[in-house]
N, C-alpha and C positions, 0 to 999 in steps of 0.2 A: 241490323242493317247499318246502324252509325260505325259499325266495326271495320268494314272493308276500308270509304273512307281514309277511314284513321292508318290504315296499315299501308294504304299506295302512297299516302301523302307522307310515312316515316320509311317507306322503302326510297322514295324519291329523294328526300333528304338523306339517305344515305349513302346514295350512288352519285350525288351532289359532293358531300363533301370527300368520298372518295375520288373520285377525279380531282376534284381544287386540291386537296392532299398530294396525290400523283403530281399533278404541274408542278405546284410547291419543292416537290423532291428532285424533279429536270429541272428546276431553274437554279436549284442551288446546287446538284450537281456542275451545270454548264460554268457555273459561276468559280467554283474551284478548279475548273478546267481551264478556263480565260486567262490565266495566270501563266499556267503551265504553255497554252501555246503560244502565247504574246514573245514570253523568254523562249521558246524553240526558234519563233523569225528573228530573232531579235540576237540571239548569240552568233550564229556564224558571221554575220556582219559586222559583229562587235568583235570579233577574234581575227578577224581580214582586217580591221584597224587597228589593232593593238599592234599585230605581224607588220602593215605599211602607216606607221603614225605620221609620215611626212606628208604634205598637204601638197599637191601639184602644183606647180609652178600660176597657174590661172587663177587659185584660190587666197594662195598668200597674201595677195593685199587685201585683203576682206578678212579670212578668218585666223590669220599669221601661220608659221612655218609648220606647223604640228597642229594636226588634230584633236579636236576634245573626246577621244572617245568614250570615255563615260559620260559627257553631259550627249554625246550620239544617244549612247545607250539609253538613259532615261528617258530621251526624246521619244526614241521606238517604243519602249516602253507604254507611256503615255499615249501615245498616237496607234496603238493596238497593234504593232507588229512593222509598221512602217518606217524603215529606217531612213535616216534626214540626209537624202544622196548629195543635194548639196553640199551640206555643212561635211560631213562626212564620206566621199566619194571611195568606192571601191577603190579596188587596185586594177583589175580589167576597165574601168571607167576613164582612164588618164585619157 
């Protein structure tokens, strides 16, 4: 009779840490992926700066006549995809 027991309470443990396992495997999936899409929003912005580095005329006394587009870059980066429209304004933005 001790036998059943013993086997739902190591079935339960199993099906325990197969799921924590499972989650474990999506989180560090999602985690190699975060990278990958942060730089997908992050390059066309940064390539529409590189193409107009000049800074519009409203901006130049704050951030001077050219753009920083690689400190953009890192900023989106960092900020998960968010590119700093301020600091770095489009070229449809003027």
């Amino acid at each position: 009779m001790s036998l059943v027991p013993v086997l739902i309470v190591a079935a339960g443990v199993t099906i325990i840490v197969v799921v924590t396992a499972h989650a474990v495997e999506e989180t560090a999936e999602a985690i190699k992926k975060w990278p990958r899409k942060v730089e997908e929003k992050c390059q066309p912005p940064f390539q529409e700066c590189l193409e107009n580095p000049r800074q519009p005329k409203r901006n130049r006394k704050t951030y001077g006549d050219y753009k920083d587009c690689r400190g953009c870059l890192a900023e989106c980066k960092r900020e998960g995809g968010i590119w700093p429209e301020e600091r770095c304004p489009r070229h449809w933005q003027y």
